[in-house]
C-alpha positions as CSV (number, residue, x, y, z in Angstrom):
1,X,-45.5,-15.1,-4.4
2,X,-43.0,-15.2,-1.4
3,X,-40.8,-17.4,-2.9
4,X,-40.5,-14.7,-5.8
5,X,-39.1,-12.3,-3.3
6,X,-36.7,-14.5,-1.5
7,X,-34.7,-15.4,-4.6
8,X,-34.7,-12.5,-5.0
9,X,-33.5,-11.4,-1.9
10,X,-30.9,-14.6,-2.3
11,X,-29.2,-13.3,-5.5
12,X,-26.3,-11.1,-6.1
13,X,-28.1,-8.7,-8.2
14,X,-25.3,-5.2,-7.6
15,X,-22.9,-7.7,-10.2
16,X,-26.1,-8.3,-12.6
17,X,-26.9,-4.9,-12.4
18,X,-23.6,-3.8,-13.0
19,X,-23.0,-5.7,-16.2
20,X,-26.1,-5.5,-17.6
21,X,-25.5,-1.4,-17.7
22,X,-22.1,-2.4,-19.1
23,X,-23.4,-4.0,-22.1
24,X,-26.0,-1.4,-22.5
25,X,-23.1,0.9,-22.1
26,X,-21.3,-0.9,-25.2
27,X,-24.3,-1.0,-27.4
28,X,-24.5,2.2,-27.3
29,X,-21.7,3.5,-27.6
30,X,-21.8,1.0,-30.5
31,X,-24.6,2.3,-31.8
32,X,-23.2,6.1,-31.1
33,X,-20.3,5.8,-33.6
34,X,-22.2,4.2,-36.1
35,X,-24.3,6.8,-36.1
36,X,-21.7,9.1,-36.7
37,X,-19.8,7.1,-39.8
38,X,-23.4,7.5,-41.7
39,X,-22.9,10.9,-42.8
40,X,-19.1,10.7,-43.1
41,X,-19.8,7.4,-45.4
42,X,-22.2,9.7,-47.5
43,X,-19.9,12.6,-47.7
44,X,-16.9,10.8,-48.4
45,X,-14.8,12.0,-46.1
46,X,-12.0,9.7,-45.8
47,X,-10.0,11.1,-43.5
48,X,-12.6,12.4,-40.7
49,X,-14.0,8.0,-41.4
50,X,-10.4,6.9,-40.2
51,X,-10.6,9.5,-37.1
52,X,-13.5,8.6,-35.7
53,X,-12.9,4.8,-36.0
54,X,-10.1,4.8,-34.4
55,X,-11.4,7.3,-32.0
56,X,-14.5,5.4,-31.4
57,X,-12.8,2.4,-30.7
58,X,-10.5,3.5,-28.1
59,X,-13.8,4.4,-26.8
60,X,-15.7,1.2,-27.0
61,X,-13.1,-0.3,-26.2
62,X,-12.8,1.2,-22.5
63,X,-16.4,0.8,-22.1
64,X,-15.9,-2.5,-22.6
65,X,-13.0,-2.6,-20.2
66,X,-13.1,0.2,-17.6
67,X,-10.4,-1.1,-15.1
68,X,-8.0,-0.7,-18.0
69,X,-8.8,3.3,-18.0
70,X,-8.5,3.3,-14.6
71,X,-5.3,1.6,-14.4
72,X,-3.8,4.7,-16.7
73,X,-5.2,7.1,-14.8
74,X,-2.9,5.4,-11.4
75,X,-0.2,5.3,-13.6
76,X,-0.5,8.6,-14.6
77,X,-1.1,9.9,-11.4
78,X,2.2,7.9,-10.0
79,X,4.3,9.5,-12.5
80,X,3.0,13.2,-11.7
81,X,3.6,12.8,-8.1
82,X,6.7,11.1,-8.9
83,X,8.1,14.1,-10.2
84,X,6.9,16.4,-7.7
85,X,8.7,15.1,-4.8
């Protein structure tokens, strides 16, 4: 039973952690806009379908990749600051 607690102890388990919430993170958000095309499928509205895919995979898409949203947010920043000096 101590041998269970010292790999344990031995393993890097913040970077498990951290991507196992990521790809619960992704099927859910997944899972979300699915969810959300059902009743737009059923109603047939076209136009609202196209607007939430492509909304909904900008969003899976930085839930899949968050240093990408934060790497816009920098370069946003960088340009507001920019302009104010």
């Amino acid at each position: 039973m101590s041998q269970n607690y010292l790999v344990f102890m031995n393993m890097d388990w913040g970077t498990n952690v951290k991507s196992w919430i990521l790809s619960q993170a992704s099927a859910l958000a997944i899972a979300a806009v699915v969810i959300i095309l059902i009743p737009l499928i059923l109603k047939r509205q076209w136009s609202n379908l196209i607007g939430t895919l492509i909304v909904g995979a900008i969003a899976i898409y930085f839930v899949n990749n968050p240093d990408t949203l934060l790497d816009i947010g920098r370069g946003i920043y960088d340009l507001i600051t920019k302009g104010a000096r």
